[in-house]
C-alpha positions, 0 to 999 in steps of 0.5 A: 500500500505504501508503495502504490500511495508513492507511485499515485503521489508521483501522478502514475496510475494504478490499477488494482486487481486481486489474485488468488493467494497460495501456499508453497504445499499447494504449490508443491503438491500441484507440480512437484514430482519427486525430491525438492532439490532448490527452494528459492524465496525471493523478496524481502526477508519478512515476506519469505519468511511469511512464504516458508510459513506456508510450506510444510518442511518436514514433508517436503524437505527442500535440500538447499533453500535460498533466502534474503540475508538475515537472522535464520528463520526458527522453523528451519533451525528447528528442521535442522538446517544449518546456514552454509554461505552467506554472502551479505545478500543471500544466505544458502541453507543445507538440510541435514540429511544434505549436508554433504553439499555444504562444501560445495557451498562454501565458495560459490562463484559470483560474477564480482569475482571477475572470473573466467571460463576457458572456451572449452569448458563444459560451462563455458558457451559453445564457442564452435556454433557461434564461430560458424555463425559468425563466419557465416553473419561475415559472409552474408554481411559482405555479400549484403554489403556488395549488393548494397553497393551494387545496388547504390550504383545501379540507382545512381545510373537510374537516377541519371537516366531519370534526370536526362529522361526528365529534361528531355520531357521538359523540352517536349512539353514546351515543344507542345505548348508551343504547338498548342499556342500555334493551333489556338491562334490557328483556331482563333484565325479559323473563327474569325474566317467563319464570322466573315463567311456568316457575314458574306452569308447575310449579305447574299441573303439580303442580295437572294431576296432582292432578286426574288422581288425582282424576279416577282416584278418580272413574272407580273410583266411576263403576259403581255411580254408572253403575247409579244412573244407568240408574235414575234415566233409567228414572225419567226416561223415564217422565217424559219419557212424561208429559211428551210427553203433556203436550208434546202437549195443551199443544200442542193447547191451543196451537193453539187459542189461536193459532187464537183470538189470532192477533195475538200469534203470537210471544209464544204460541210463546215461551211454549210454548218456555219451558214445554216447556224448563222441564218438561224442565228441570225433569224433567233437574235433579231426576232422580238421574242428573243431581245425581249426575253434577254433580261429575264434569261440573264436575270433567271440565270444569275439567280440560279448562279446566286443559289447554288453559290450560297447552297455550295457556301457553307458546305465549302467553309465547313469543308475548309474548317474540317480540313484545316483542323484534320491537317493539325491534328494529324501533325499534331499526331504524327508529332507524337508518333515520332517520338515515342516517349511523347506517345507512350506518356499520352497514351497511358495518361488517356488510358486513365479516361475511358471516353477518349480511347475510342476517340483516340483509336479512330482518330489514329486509324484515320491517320494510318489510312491517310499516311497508307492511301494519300490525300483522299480525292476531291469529291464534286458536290452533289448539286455540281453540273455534269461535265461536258463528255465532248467539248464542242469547237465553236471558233469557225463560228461567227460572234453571234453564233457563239454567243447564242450557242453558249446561251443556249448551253448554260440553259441547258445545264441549269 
């Protein structure tokens, strides 16, 4: 109790638990099997006293007992133990049917004496087992040692590697930073070019509408210009009656001449072709019908020129956009492919995000297919007339006939 009411003063906390208390007989008979040979009472010499009285001497007779240095406790001089050493800490007592070990007691060692074992006494450590071990704690130090060494260098050679690895992505990364101010100003450029295309849209809007107007004004005018012009192809049948009239004696005529000349065939046939065009070029461009119609052809024609320019506008701008940012982006791509470290960091860092790997995957197939194939092949637009199959020779032709004739093809084509 005092102790405990030190420690708690101390500002320790304790913590009080009970525990069966037991005799040395109890002891005694619970393990001991055969003779007591040592009997050991630690403590103070009041509490081994107190153990000692629990044990029945005559019973079990402990050959040697140990006990705190003091008087001899009364019921073992009344057991007949007699005290064999005493070294002012412990004393060492015989029982008397022992009394031969008192001699053996009579110097015990004690570690103040500062003695020493030879390596091989029975006593003494086995000094060969511990040689081996020792032997063998050097050996595997050593080999530690220059795996540690090895090791050291191989991380230094890493950490060097890892250095110049480093610098080199640094490089690269201001590289592409620098690819990436150029794609902004690229896009930025881009946007401006389509805020100028709505405008030139807008104003071709406004320029759409006011042809309409005018092609409205045109077709109010159309009956009485429609009555003018049954006129004037009355007027120009009667000539076209003269005309095939003309178209047949001409023919005659020239029958006779190729019959006479036959060595200039072609030249008679171009010259028929070019005076049967000219009259009825000529009978077509002075009729009536036709000088009055002209303005609502040239006004009918440059209003289809104007819509298939705004249907054919956006597709190009669009057109020219994709095809701007698809030729960054593929060199862009092939940027990254020459330079595999460059790639392989992209690739794993996209990998870290599942819904650009198939976005990255096509966009790498289409660019394997475009570096395989070539640029694709421009594709005319779907609204883009036919070529001509057979380009027609009109120079042997008159002004007027070229003329005439070209009307009459851009009609056909629109």
């Amino acid at each position: 109790p005092a102790a405990a009411a030190a420690l708690r003063a101390a500002g320790q906390a304790l913590l009080r638990t009970e525990v069966a208390q037991v005799t040395l007989d109890q002891v005694a008979e619970e393990h001991l099997d055969g003779a007591l040979h040592f009997l050991h009472c630690g403590g103070s010499h009041a509490e081994a006293l107190a153990a000692l009285a629990g044990c029945d001497l005559a019973r079990w007779a402990p050959w040697i007992v140990v006990l705190a240095a003091g008087p001899a406790p009364a019921a073992l001089t009344a057991a007949g133990y007699t005290l064999a050493y005493e070294d002012g800490w412990k004393q060492y007592l015989v029982a008397p049917h022992q009394r031969a070990l008192a001699a053996a007691l009579r110097q015990p060692p004690h570690p103040a004496d500062d003695f020493r074992l030879c390596e091989d006494h029975p006593y003494s450590h086995p000094l060969d087992e511990w040689r081996r071990r020792t032997t063998a704690a050097e050996t595997e130090a050593a080999t530690s040692r220059q795996w540690a060494q090895d090791h050291v260098t191989e991380w230094k050679q890493k950490y060097a590697l890892y250095e110049t690895v480093q610098t080199r992505a640094d490089t690269l990364d201001a590289e592409l930073q620098r690819v990436l101010g150029v794609v902004e100003q690229q896009a930025a450029s881009l946007e401006h070019d389509r805020q100028h295309y709505l405008e030139q849209h807008a104003l071709l809007d406004q320029r759409l509408q006011a042809e309409n107007a005018r092609a409205v004004l045109a077709e109010q005018q159309l009956p009485p210009l429609s009555a003018r012009a049954e006129q004037a192809e009355r007027q120009l049948a009667e000539r076209l009656a003269q005309l095939e009239r003309l178209e047949a004696q001409r023919a005659e005529q020239q029958a006779r001449a190729e019959q006479a000349e036959q060595q200039l065939p072609d030249l008679y046939a171009r010259a028929a072709a070019a005076d049967q065009a000219e009259a009825t070029v000529h009978g077509m461009v002075h009729s009536v019908s036709w000088r009055l119609t002209r303005p609502l052809r040239e006004a009918n024609h440059f209003r289809q020129r104007l819509q298939r320019y705004v249907r054919r506008f956006p597709g190009r701008a669009r057109g020219a956009l994709v095809r701007r940012v698809k030729g960054l982006l593929g060199a862009g791509f092939r940027y990254v492919n020459r330079r595999p470290a460059l790639s392989f960091f992209l690739r794993r860092n996209i990998a870290r995000l599942p819904f650009l790997v198939p976005l990255a995957r096509q966009l790498h197939l289409r660019l394997k297919l475009s570096q395989s194939n070539g640029p694709a092949p421009q594709v005319a637009p779907a609204d883009a007339p036919a070529a001509v199959a057979v380009a027609v020779d009109t120079s042997h032709l008159p002004d007027t006939a070229r003329r005439l004739f070209d009307d009459l093809r851009r009609r056909a084509h629109s």
